[in-house]
N, C-alpha and C positions, 0 to 999 in steps of 0.2 A: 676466694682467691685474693692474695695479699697485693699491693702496691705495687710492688719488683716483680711479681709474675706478669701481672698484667702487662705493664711496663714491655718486658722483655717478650712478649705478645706480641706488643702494635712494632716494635723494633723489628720484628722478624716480619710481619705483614708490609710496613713499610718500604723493606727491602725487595719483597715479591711484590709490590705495584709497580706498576707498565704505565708512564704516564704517555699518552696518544697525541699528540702533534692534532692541533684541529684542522688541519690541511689534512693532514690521511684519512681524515674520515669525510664518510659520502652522504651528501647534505639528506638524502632519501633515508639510506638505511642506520645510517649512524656509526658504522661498520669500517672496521681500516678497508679500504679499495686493494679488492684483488688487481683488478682490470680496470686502474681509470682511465676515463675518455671523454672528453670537452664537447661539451655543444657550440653551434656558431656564438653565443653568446657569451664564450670565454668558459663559464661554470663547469668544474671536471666534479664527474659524477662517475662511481662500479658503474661497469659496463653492464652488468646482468640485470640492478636497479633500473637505470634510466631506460633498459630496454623494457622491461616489464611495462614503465611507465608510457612511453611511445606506444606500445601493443595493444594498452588499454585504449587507443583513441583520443591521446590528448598529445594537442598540438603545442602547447607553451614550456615553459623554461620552468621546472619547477621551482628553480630559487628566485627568480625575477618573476616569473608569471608572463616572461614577454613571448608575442608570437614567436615561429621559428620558422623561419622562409626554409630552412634547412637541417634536415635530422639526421644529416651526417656524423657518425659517433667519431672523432677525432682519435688515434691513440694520444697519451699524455707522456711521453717515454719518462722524460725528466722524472716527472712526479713517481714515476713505479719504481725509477733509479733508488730514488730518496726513499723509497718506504722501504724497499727490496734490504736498502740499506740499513739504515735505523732496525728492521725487523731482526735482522742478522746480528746485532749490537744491542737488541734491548731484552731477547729473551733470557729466561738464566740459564747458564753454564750448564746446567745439569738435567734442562729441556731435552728430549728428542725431537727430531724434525718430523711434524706431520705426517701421517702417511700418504701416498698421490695415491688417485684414482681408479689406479691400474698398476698398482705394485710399491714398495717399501720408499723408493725415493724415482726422481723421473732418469736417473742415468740406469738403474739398474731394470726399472719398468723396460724400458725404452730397448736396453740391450738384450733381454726377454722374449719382448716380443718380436726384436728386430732377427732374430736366430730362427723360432718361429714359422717368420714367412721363410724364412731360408731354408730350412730343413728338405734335404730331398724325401719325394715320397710321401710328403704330409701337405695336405686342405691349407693351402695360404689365406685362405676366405676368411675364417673366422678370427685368426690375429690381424686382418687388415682392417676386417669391420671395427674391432676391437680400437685400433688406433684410428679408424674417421670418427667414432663417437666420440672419442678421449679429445682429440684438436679441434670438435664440431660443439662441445660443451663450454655454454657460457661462464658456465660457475668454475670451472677448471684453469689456475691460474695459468696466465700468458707464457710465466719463465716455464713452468714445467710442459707446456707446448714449444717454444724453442728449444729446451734443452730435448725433447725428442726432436725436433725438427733436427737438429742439430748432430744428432747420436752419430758413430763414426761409421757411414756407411749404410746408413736406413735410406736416403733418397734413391743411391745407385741398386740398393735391395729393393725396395718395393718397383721400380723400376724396371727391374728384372724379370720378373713376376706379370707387368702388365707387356714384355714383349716375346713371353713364351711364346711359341705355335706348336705344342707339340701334337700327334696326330692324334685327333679326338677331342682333345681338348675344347673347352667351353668358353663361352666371354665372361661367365661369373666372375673368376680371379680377374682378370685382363680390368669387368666393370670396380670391380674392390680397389684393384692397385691406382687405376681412373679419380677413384673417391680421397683416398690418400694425398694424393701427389695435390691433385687440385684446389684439397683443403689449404695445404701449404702455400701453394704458389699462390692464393687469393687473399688468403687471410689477412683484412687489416691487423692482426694481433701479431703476426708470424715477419719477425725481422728482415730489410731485402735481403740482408746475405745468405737466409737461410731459404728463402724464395729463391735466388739464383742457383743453389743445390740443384731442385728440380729441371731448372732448363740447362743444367748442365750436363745432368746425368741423362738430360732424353736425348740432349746432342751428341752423347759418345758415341750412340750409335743411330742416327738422326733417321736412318730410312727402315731401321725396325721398327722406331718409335712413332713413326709416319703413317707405318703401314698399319701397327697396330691400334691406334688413333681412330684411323678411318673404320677401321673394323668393329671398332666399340659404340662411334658412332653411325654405322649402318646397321649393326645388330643389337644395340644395346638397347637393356628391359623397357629404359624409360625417358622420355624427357630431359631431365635434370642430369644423369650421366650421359647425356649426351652434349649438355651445356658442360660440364664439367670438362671432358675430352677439349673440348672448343679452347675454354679457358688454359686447359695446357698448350695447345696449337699456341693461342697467343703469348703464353710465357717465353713459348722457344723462340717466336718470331721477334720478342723484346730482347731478350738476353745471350741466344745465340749467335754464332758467328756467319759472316755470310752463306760461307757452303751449306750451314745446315738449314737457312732462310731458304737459299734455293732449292732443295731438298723438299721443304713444304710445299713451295711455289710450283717445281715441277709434278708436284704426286695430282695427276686427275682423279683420282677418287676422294682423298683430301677434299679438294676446292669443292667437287660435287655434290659432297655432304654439307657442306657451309654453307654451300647455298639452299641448301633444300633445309638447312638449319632454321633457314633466314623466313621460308616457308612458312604458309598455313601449318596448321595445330591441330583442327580439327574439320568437318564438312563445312562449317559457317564459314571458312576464310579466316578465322581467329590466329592474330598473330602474338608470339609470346616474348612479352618487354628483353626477359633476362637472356632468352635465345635469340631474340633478333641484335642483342647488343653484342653477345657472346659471338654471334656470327660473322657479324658486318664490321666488327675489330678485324678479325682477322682477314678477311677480304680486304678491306681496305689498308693492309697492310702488305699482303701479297701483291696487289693489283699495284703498289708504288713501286712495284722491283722493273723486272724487265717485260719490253713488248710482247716477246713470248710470252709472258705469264697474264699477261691484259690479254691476249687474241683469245689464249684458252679458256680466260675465264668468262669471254663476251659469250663464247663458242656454248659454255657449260648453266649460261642462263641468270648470268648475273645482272647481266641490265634490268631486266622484269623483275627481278626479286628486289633489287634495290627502289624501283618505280614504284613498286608495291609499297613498301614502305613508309615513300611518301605521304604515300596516298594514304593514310590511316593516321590518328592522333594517337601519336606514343612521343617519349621523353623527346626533347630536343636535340640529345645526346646524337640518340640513332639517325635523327634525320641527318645533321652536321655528318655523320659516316656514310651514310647511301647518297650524297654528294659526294662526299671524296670519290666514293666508289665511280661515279658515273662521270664524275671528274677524269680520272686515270682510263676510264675504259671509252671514254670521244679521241685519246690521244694516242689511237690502232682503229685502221679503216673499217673493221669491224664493228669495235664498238658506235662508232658515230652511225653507222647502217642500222646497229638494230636500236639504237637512239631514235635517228630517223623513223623507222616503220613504226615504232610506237607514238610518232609525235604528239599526236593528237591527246594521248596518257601522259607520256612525259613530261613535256614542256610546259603544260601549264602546272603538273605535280612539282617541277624544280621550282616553277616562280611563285607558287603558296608556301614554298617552305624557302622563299631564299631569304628571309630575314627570323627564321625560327628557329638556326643554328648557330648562333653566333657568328663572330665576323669569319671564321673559319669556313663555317658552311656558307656564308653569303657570297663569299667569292670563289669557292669551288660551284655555287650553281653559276655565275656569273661566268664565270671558262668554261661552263657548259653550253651554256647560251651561245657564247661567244663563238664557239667550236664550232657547232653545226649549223646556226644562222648568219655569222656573219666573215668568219672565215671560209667555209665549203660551203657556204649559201644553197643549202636545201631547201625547195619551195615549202616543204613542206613543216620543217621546225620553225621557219620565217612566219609561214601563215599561225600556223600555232601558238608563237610568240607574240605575235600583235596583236590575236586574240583575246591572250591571258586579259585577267583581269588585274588592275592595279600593275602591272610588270611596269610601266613606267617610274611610279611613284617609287614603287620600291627600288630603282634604279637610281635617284635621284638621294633619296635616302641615303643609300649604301656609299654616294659618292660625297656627303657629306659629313660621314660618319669616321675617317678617318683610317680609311682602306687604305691598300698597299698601293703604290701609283701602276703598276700593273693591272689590279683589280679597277683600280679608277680609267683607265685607257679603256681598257676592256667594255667597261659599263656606259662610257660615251659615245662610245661607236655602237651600242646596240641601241643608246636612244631613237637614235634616225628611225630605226623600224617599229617602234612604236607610234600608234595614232596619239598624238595631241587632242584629248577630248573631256567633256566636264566628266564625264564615267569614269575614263580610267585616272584620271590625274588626282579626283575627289574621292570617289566613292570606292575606287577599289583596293584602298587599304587604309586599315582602321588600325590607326598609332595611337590611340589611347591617350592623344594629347589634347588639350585645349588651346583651341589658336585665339588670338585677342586683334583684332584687327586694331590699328593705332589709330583711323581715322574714321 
């Protein structure tokens, strides 16, 4: 091969190289980033790498090596903008586009299997499972899950589907359309506008979507479509409008599954992290509407399930919500009653967790306290309170941690009723500090 061949080779090879931006690529796999996502330490790493990497049991930063207090995958919008873009401008002209997962490109996948579940007379089951695998796959990029999220008419379609009832009919589809909706509405990968979709299309018709809700999670196969329903409750209760808030608030069968959401799991009493959070979101979101909705829900055994909670070592998250809850439900005669009857469970469960929620949950226990001991002065949450252990210290604490001057009112008038003594002032709570006496 002569000089001018070769030549006129590397000229054409030259033209077909792709040079890669060292920012698109993910310091693990080396790979332009489908799905980048930042660790608290800044570092955007594929979302499918870093997960592998997490799953295997290692807790540090793979690019620094530094611990990670936190393994929250960040989306990186920006950075997917910039590859999304450069990708669209670096291929050549005469490239075809990939093919998606589930069909030739994601608009046409999308309107496919969006027809489908439509079709009268045809099993919606199998093109729904079809699209929860498709937006539930790590490796399947993000844009081609928005742009199905996004398709015109796929949230109010699958929708549809989860609020049949027609005679005979099964919760199979109802749990399918559940799995759908829910992937969207959760998904850190899935855009809010396209998350608002879904609590839009449940509110058109709020007391079908209500009813069939409850029905999925009183009859549904398993567990997780039962969290999954929850996680729609609370899309609606974020995104919709009040009537359809009230609509949730007033459905008793609704609240009566959340709470039994909020339940044991198993004979041992085993409570489950993702369903007690899934649960007690949305309680404590119903429970801040109206009296009505506090008396029924005191009525349907939300005090006990939230007390329960307490009482158990799960995230701090859920504790901070089964305060709000028991927060909202001292503020209806009922709930302070069965506050009360439980005192002896209660009250000392709010004051071990009243510094385990953040300042959020610290002064929703502290209007708890406040409530029934030192507003309606119940002997019996009084005697309870003074009991607890450390409840002083952590009163003290919380009042000069930079609370609200309500929560600070609050927490000086409950001092009185605690005993001044070296037990509970020293010993009953353990702040992890080191104190240095000056003298």
């Amino acid at each position: 091969m002569g000089r001018k061949e070769m030549g006129r080779l590397a000229a054409e090879y030259q033209v077909l190289e792709v040079k890669v931006p060292t920012f698109f690529r993910c310091p693990i796999s080396l790979d332009v980033m489908r799905s980048p996502v930042s660790l608290c330490t800044g570092v955007t790493y594929d979302r499918a790498s870093i997960q592998r990497w997490l799953d295997s049991g290692n807790t540090t930063c793979p690019a620094t090596m530094l611990p990670l207090p936190s393994t929250d995958l960040v989306p990186n919008l920006t950075l997917r903008r910039l590859i999304a873009l450069w990708a669209s401008t670096a291929a050549p002209s005469s490239s075809s586009p990939a093919p998606s997962a589930i069909g030739p490109t994601p608009a046409a996948a999308a309107a496919e299997l969006v027809r489908q579940v439509a079709a009268p007379g045809v099993d919606p089951c199998p093109p729904l499972r079809k699209l929860a695998a498709f937006l539930s796959d790590d490796d399947v990029d993000e844009f081609d899950k928005n742009a199905l999220a996004r398709a015109g008419g796929a949230a109010e379609t699958v929708t549809s589907v989860l609020r049949r009832r027609e005679k005979g009919a099964g919760v199979e589809a109802a749990e399918a359309a559940v799995r759908v909706l829910a992937v969207i509405a959760a998904s850190d990968c899935i855009d809010e506008e396209n998350r608002k979709r879904v609590a839009t299309a449940l509110a058109a018709d709020a007391a079908s979507s209500v009813a069939s809700l409850a029905r999925v999670m009183r009859s549904g196969s398993g567990l997780e479509v039962r969290v999954d329903a929850a996680r729609l409750v609370e899309s609606l209760l974020r995104n919709a409008t009040p009537e359809a808030k009230a609509t949730v608030a007033e459905s008793e069968e609704l609240v009566a599954e959340l709470i039994r959401l909020v339940g044991p799991v198993d004979e041992k009493g085993s409570l489950d992290r993702q369903a007690v959070e899934a649960g007690l979101s949305c309680l404590a979101a119903i429970v801040a509407g109206t009296r009505r909705a506090r008396s029924e829900m005191v009525r349907l055994g939300a005090v006990p399930a939230a007390v329960r909670v307490l009482a158990t070592e799960l995230a701090a998250g859920s504790h901070a919500q089964a305060l709000r809850v028991l927060e909202a439900a001292v503020g209806c005669a009922e709930g302070r009653a069965a506050v009360c009857e439980e005192a002896e469970e209660a009250i000392p469960a709010v004051v071990s967790k009243m510094m385990k929620g953040g300042m959020g949950g610290a002064e929703a226990a502290v209007a708890v306290l406040w409530a029934v001991c030192h507003r309606y002065k119940d002997r019996r949450a009084v005697d309870a309170a003074a009991a607890s252990k450390g409840g002083l210290t952590k009163l003290l604490l919380l009042m000069q941690s930079g609370c609200s001057p309500a929560a600070r009112q609050m927490a000086s008038e409950l001092l009185k009723m605690f005993k001044v003594n070296a037990k509970s002032c020293l010993a009953g709570y353990d702040s992890k500090t080191t104190h240095i006496m000056p003298f």
